[in-house]
Steps between C-alpha positions, in 0.01 A plus 500: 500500500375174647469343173907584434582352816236185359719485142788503673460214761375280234805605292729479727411164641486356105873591536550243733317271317726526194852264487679712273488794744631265776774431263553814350531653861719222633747555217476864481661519908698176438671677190573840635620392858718276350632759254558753770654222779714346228633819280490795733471352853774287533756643259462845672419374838353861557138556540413722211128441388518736185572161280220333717247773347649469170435109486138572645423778218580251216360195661120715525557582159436126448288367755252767477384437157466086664265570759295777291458369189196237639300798643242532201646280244382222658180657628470537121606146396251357739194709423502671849608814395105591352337348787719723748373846267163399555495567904457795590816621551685796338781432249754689709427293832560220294868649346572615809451154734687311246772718479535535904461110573828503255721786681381330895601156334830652368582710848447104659809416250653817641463459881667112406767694353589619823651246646853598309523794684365387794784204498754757420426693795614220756822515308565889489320808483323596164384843432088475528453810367640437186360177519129606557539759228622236231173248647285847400643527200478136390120559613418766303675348195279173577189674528550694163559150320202320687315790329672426167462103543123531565405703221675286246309223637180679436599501109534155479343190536842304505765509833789463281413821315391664772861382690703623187338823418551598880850366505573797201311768596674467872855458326415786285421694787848404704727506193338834354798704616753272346315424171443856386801679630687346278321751234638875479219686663466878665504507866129559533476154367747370712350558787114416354746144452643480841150601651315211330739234633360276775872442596592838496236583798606202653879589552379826646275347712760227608713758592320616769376786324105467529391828224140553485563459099598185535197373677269710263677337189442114638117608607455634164609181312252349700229746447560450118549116450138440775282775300663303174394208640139614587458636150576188339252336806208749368599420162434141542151547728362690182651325200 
C-alpha cells in the first residue's frame, strides 16, 4: 500500500504542476458560481441549492475528462510509461494511485466550492443536510468519471483523445436515461435504463435519500473502468 500512497503523491503533485488544470479548475468554480449567483440566487432570492448541484453535475462532466486525460497519455507520449512498469510495482498499485491523486485533487475543487454555501449562510439559513447529501452525490458521480477519464487515457497516447473519449462515455453515462427512453421498451428494461444512469443515482442521492444501491452502483463503475484500465496496463507490459 505504500507504493499507492508513492503513485499518488507524485501524481498528485504533477497536478499542480500542470497550467491547464489551474485553468480548468479556476473556470470550472468561476462558471458555476456565477451561474447559480446570477440565475437562481438573485432572481429567487431563496436559498435553494438543488440548481447549485445541478450546475456542479454538468460542470464535472467536463472538467473531469481535463484533469484525467494527462494521467498515462502523457506518461506514454514521453516514454515514462515503460520505465514506470519496470519497478517493481504491481499494475493495480499503479491504477489505483493515479486514479486517487485525481479524486483528492478533485475533492480540493470541491472543498473551494464551499465557499457558496458557506457565504449563503451569513445571509440566511440553508438546509446542510440536503446540502451535504448533494456534495456526496456530486462525489460519487466525480469519482465514477475520474475512473472513466483515467482509463481512456491509458488507451491513448494523445490528451485530446483521451479528453474526448471521456467527455462521451461520461455523457453517455448521464444522458442514458433520456437517450433510450425515448425507445418503446418493457418495464424490465426501463428500469435496467434508469439503473444505469449516473444522474438517476444522483437525484436520489441529492435528495437526501442515501440507498445502499446507490453507493454499490457508483463503486461498481469504478470497480469496472480501474480493472479495465489495469487490463489494458498488463496488455501493454506484455505486448
Amino acid at each position: 500500500m505504500n507504493l499507492v500512497w508513492v503513485i499518488c503523491k507524485k501524481e498528485f503533485q504533477g497536478y499542480f504542476n500542470s497550467l491547464i488544470a489551474y485553468i480548468f479548475t479556476v473556470l470550472f468554480l468561476a462558471v458555476i458560481n456565477f451561474l447559480f449567483i446570477w440565475f437562481v440566487l438573485i432572481p429567487s432570492q431563496s436559498i435553494n441549492f438543488s440548481f447549485y448541484f445541478e450546475f456542479l453535475l454538468y460542470g464535472i462532466w467536463f472538467i473531469i475528462p481535463a484533469i484525467t486525460m494527462r494521467s498515462w497519455a502523457e506518461e506514454k507520449k514521453l516514454g515514462t510509461a515503460e520505465l514506470l512498469l519496470t519497478f517493481p510495482v504491481k499494475d493495480w498499485e499503479v491504477v489505483f494511485g493515479k486514479y486517487l491523486a485525481g479524486v483528492i485533487f478533485f475533492g480540493l475543487i470541491l472543498l473551494l466550492s464551499l465557499v457558496v454555501p458557506l457565504s449563503t449562510a451569513l445571509i440566511g439559513s440553508p438546509d446542510w443536510t440536503a446540502i451535504l447529501s448533494g456534495y456526496l452525490g456530486v462525489f460519487l458521480v466525480a469519482c465514477s468519471f475520474i475512473a472513466v477519464g483515467t482509463t481512456m487515457s491509458a488507451l491513448t497516447k494523445s490528451q485530446t483523445i483521451a479528453f474526448l473519449l471521456s467527455l462521451v462515455i461520461c455523457l453517455f453515462l448521464l444522458g442514458i436515461d433520456n437517450l433510450l427512453n425515448r425507445f418503446q421498451f418493457p418495464l424490465g428494461i426501463n428500469f435496467l435504463i434508469n439503473y444505469l444512469d449516473v444522474g438517476w443515482h444522483f437525484d436520489s442521492i441529492a435528495r437526501g435519500v442515501v440507498d445502499s444501491r446507490d453507493i454499490i452502483y457508483y463503486l461498481s463503475l469504478v470497480f469496472f473502468f480501474l480493472t479495465l484500465n489495469k487490463y489494458l496496463i498488463e496488455r501493454r507490459r506484455w505486448s
